[in-house]
N, C-alpha and C positions, 0 to 999 in steps of 0.2 A: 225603146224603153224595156219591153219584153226582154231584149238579148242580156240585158243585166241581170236575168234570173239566174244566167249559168253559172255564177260565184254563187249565188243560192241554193243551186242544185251540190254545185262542187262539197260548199261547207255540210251539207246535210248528208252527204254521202260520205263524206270523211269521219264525220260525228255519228254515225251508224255504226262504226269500228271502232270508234273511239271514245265511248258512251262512259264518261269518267268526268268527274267535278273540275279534277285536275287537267286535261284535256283541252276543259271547256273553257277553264279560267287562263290557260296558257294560249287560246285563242281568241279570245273574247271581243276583241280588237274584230277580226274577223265575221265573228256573230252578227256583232253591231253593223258592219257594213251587208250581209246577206239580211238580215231583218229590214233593214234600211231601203234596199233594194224592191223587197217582197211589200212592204209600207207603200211604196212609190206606185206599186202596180196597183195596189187595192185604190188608192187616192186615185189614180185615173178613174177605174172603173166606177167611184161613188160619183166622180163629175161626170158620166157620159150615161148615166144610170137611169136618169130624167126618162127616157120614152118606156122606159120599162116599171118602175117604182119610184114614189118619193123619197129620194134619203137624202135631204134637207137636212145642214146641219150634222149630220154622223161622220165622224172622223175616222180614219183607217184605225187609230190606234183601238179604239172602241168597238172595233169589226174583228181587230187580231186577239188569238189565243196564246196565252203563254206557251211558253218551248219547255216549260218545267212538266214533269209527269208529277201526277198522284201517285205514289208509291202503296200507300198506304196499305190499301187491300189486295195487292196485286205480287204474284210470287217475283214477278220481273221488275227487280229494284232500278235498274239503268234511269237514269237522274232527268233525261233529258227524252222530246220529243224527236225523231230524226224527220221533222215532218213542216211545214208552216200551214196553218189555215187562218180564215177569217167568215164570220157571217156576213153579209148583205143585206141590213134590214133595217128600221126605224127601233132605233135602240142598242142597234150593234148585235154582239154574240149573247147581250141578256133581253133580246125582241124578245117575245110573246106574239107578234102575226107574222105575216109572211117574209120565208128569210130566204136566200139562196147559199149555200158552200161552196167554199173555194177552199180547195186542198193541194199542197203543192209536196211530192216527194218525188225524188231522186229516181230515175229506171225503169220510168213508167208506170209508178204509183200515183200519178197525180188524177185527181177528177174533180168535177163539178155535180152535184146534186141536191138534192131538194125534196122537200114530201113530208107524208108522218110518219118519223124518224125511231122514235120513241112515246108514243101514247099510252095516254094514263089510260086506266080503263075506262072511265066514263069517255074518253076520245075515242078509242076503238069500237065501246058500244055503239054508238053515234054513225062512226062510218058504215059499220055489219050495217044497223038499222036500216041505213041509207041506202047502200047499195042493194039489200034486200029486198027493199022496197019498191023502188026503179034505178037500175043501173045504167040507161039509157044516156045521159048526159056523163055518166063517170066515162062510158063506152068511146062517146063521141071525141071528150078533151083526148084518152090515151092509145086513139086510135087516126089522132089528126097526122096530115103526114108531115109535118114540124117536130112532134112527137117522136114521132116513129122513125123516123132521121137521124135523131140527134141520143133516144134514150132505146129505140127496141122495143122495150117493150116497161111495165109498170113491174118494180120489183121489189122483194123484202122476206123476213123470216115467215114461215107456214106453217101453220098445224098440222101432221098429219093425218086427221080426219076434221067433220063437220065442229066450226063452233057449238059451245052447248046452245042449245034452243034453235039450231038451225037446221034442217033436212039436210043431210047429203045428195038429197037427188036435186035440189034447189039448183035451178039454171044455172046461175051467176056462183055457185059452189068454191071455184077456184079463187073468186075474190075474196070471198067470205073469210077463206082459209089461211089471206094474210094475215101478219100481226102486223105489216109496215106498212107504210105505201109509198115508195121512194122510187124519183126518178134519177136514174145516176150517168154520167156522162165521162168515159174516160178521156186521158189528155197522155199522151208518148211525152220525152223528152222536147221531142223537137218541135210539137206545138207549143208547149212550153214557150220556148225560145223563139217561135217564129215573130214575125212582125206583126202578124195578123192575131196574136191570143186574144186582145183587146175586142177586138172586134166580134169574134169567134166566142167568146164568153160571155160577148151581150146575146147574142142570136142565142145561143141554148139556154142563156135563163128568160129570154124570151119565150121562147119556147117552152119551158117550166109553169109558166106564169100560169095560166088555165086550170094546170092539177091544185099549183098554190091555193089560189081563188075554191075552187071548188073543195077542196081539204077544210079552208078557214071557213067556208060558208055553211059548213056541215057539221064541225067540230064546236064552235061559236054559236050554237042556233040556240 
């Protein structure tokens, strides 16, 4: 199943040069069939999904993102995504709890990640608080060696000095000083395409599951 992502990869790397309505509409035929493709792969993974989370019920198509960009605010008008992704989660791409990504681009763009991505402020208060507090258990999940295998280490955007209301000399300082807390997992062309993605993409959001749980349990309270 996996090897059918190479026309996926093919179209998205062709449509990275060819980022035009006109292009896209003279291919389209094509689209349909790498979407199609990228569909099939997610629909395994919601059926083998079970040892790791409930997703009962959630269809691939309700996990995939449009291939259309937002233009709107952005000076890079190019029409289209050169990209496919999809969430993992009770609800799809519009979950609210714990989700995993799946990102697939051309040349070894592709990953897998997870975490707090984007937090409101009251979610970021929440984590400082937390990890300020006792970081002992945040220490433990990103320091398991399932973790540290698959992700390195915990990462994301940084303040360059102390949050307001926190000591710079505060032990745990470096956590503090996230704004994200994202675990991310790169993927080459040829895991991609190997036989084993499937299997390979349960084990690292396996592995994920721990920071998820701990994130929602902190963020949620």
């Amino acid at each position: 199943m996996p090897e059918s992502l190479r026309e996926t990869l093919a179209f998205l790397r062709q449509l990275r040069v060819n980022n035009s309505r006109q292009w896209f509409e003279d291919n389209r035929a094509r689209y349909d069939h790498a979407r199609g493709c990228f569909q099939d792969v997610v629909t395994d993974l919601i059926h083998q999904f079970d040892p790791i989370d409930d997703l009962s019920g959630v269809t691939a198509k309700e996990c995939m993102f449009r291939i259309n960009r937002d233009v709107r605010f952005s000076n890079d008008k190019s029409p289209y995504k050169s990209t496919m992704s999809a969430v993992l989660g009770q609800g799809g791409r519009k979950s609210t709890g714990r989700t995993y990504y799946f990102h697939i681009e051309p040349d070894g763009g592709s990953f897998l990640a997870g975490g707090l991505y984007a937090p409101s402020t009251d979610e970021l208060s929440k984590m400082r608080q937390s990890l300020a507090e006792n970081a002992k258990r945040f220490k433990q999940v990103v320091h398991a060696p399932d973790f540290i295998q698959y992700f390195g280490a915990i990462s994301g955007d940084t303040l360059k000095t102390a949050p307001q209301g926190y000591s710079k000399d505060h032990p745990d300082i470096d956590l503090l000083r996230l704004k994200q807390y994202i675990a991310s997992h790169a993927l080459s062309d040829d895991q991609v395409l190997s036989a084993d993605l499937i299997p390979h993409v349960l084990a690292v959001f396996k592995a994920m599951k721990p920071l998820l749980v701990y994130i929602e349990n902190v963020v949620k309270a």
